[in-house]
N, C-alpha and C positions, 0 to 999 in steps of 0.2 A: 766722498762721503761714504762712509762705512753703514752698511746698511746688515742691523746684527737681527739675524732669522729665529727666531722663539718658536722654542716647542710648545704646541697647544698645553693647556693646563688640563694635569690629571681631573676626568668625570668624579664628578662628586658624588659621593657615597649616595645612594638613594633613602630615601625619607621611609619606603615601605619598609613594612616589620617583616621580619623575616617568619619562614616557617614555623622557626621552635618560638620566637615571642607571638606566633596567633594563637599556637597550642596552650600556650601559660595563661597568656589572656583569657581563651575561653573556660580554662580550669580555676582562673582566680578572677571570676567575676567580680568587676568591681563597684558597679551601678543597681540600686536596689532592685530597679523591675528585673535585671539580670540574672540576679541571685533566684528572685520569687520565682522565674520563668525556668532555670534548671534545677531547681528543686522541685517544680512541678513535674516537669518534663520528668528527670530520673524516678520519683517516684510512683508516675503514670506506670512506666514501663515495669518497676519494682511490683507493682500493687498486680500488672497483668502476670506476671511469673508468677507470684504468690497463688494466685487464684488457679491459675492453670496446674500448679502443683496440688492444692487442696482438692482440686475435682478430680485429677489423679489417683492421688491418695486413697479417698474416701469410696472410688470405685475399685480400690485393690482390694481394701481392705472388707468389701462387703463382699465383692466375688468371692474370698479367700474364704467363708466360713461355709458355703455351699460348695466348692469346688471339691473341698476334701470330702465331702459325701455323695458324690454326684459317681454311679455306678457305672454312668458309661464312657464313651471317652469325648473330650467335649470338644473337641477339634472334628470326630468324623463321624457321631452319632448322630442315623436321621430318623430320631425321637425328641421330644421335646415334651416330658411329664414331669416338672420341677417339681408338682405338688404330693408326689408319687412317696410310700416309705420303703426304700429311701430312694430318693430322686435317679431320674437317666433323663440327662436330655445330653442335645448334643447342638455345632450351632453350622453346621456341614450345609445344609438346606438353605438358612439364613444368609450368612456369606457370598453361596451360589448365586441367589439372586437378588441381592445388592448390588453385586459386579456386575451382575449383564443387565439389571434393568439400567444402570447407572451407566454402562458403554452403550446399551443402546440409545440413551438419552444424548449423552454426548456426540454420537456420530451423526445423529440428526438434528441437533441444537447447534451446533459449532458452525459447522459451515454455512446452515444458514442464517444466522446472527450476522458470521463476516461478513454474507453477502448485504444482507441487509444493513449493513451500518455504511460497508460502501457506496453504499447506493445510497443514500443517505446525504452520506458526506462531499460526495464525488459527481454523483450525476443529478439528482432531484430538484430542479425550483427550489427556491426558497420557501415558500410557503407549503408545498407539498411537502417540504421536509419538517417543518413544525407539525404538520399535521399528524403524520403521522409516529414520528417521536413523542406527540401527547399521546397518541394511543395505546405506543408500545410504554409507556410509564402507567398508563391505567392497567394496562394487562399485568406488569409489575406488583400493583396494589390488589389484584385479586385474591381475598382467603383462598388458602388450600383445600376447604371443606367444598366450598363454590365449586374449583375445579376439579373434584372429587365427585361429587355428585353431576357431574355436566359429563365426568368419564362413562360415568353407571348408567347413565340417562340416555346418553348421545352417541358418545363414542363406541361404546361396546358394539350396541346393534346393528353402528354401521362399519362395522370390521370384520363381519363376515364374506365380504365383495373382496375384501383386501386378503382376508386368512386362504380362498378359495384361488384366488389368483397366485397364490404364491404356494400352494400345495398344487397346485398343475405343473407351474412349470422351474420349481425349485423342491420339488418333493421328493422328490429321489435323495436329494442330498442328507434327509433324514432329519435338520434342521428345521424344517420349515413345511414339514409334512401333517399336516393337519386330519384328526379321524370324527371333525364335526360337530367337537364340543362346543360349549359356551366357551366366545372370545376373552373368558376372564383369566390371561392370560402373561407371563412376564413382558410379551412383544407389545400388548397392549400398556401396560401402565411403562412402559421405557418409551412408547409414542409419547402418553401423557405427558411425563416427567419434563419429554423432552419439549414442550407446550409450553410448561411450566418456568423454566430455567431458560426460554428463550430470549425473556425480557431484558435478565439480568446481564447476560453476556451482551448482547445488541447494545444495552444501554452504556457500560464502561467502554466498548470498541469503540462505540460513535464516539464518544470523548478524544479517547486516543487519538482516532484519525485523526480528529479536527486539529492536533496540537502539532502534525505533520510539520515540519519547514518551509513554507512556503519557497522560500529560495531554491531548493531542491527542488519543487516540482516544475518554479521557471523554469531551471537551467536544463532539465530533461524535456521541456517542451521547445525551448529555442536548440535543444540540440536533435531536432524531429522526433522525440519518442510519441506516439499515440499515448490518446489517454489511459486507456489499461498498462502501457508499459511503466509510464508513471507511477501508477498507482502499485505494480507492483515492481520499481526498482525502490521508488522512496515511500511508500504510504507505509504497505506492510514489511520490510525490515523494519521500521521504524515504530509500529505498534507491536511488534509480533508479542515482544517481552509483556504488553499490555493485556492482548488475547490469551495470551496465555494466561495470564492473574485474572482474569475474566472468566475463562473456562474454569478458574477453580474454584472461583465463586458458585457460579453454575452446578458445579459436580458436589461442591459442599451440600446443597441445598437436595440436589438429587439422592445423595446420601441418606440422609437426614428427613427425608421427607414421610408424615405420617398416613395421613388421613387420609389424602389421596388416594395412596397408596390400598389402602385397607377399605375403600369405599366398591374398587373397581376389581380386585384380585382375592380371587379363589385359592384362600390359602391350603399347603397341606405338605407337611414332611416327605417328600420324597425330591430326587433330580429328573427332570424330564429330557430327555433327548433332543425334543423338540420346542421350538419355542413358541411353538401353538397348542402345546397340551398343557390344558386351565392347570394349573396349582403352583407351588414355590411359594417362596415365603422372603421378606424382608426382614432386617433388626428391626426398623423403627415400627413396621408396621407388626410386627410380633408382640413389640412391647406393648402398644396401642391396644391390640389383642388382648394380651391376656392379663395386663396388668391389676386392673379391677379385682377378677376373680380368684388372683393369685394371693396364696396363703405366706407370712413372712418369707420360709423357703423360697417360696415362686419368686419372691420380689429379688431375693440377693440372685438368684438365678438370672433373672433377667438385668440385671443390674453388671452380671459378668457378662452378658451378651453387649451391656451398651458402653463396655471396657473395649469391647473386640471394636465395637464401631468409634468409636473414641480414637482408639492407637491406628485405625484407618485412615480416618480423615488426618491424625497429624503425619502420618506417611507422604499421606498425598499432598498434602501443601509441603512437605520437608521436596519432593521431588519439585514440587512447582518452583519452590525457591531456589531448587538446585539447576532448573533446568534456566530459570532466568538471569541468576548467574554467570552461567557459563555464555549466553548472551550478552552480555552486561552491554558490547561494543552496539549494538541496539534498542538503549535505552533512552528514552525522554533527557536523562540528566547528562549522555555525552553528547546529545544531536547539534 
């Protein structure tokens, strides 16, 4: 009996759509809510560009009529008399201390947010961890004027224990050498700030943590890691891309911030050496300033200053998206 051996039968084509038929699909929507839903969608994003060009726009074009009569030079002038005929101001000052109240904010907001959100996520009871996540979401909700006046009030008078301790034994450095004044000062409102933008960042980390991999943190624990090892082989690569978008959140708001700002700091055109001698000056808290008393001139004046802080902040999220990027193999959507 002839026993005849057959070649298995060729695998049959697979039913899934290929690459290019997902691509066609998604561009030739075929299903009404489909259509409604990227036409939304595209025109969300259409309607955000538009606007973000108009706000551009409208502050070039009002900078541009006071720049060409502005006598002094506007990048390194430390004068500020827009109302003046014909105007000098300069925004040298202002810049100055955006940057550093805004680094000092973040060198002390940052790490402790992470800590706190790990601690949170990682080591806290359950119910101590609700607990006290309602209360960093209340700190969240507090107006700026609130923590502005709680600077003037509280903080200031008790920042002389702090200003004295660090002209002893960091005063030579010239930084930090204090000659006595009122603590109304840029170290002072970058303490603030950093008060202020602690909620925000704390509250996206915690998020982040929590969406960690759990199989990751088994597979580090059955392979003997301790819990801090965990937490930093899989927690934070794993949010880092998140902390980061977090901290720009934080630093946006640092930026940007007014009232505060101008409730607790002794403004005045000059650079200080030290970051205990009262004066400097903010954009937001400039404008907050002077805007009231400022004659049309004053206003296109200040309106090119909140140009400079404008083309700031999209630097800095243009880096945040550049740095998150280049992380990419750390994010939520490859874990």
């Amino acid at each position: 009996m002839d026993i005849t051996t057959q070649s298995p039968a060729p695998p049959a084509p697979s039913d899934r759509p290929t690459p290019a038929e997902q691509k066609a699909a998604a561009r030739g929507a075929t299903r009404p809510g489909d259509r409604v839903f990227l036409g939304l969608s595209r025109g969300s994003g259409i309607l955000l560009l538009v606007i973000m060009a108009a706000i551009a726009v409208f502050l070039t074009y009002r900078a541009s009529l006071v720049l060409s009569e502005n006598e002094g030079n506007f990048l390194t002038t430390f004068e500020w008399n827009a109302t003046a005929d014909p105007p000098v101001f300069g925004i040298a000052v202002l810049a100055f201390g955006t940057v550093v109240t805004s680094v000092i904010a973040m060198l002390i907001a940052v790490p402790v947010a992470v800590g706190i959100a790990l601690f949170l996520t990682h080591y806290a009871p359950k119910k101590l961890s609700g607990t006290i996540a309602y209360v960093i979401d209340l700190l969240a909700a507090v107006p700026s004027i609130v923590y502005g006046l709680w600077g003037a009030l509280f903080l200031v008078p008790h920042m002389t224990g702090v200003f004295s301790w660090l002209d002893d034994y960091f005063g030579w450095t010239g930084i930090f050498s204090w000659q006595g004044g009122a603590p109304r000062t840029l170290l002072t409102v970058g303490i603030l700030l950093a008060i202020m933008i602690l909620p925000i960042i704390t509250n996206v980390s915690r998020e982040v943590f929590r969406q960690a991999p759990l199989m990751h943190q088994e597979a580090a624990l059955a392979l003997g890691a301790t819990r801090w090892e965990v937490i930093r082989m899989s927690v934070i690569p794993f949010g880092r891309s998140g902390v980061i978008s977090a901290s720009m959140l934080g630093l946006g708001r640092a930026l940007g911030e007014t009232m505060a700002v101008a409730t607790v700091l002794s403004p005045d055109f000059l650079i200080h050496a030290s970051l205990l001698d009262p004066g400097g000056g903010t954009f937001a808290q400039n404008i907050a300033a002077k805007f009231s008393e400022a004659n049309d001139q004053g206003r296109d004046a200040l309106i090119a200053s909140g140009l400079v802080l404008f083309v700031i902040t999209l630097l800095v999220n243009g880096a945040a998206r550049f740095i998150i990027a280049r992380r990419s193999e750390y994010s939520g959507a490859n874990a």
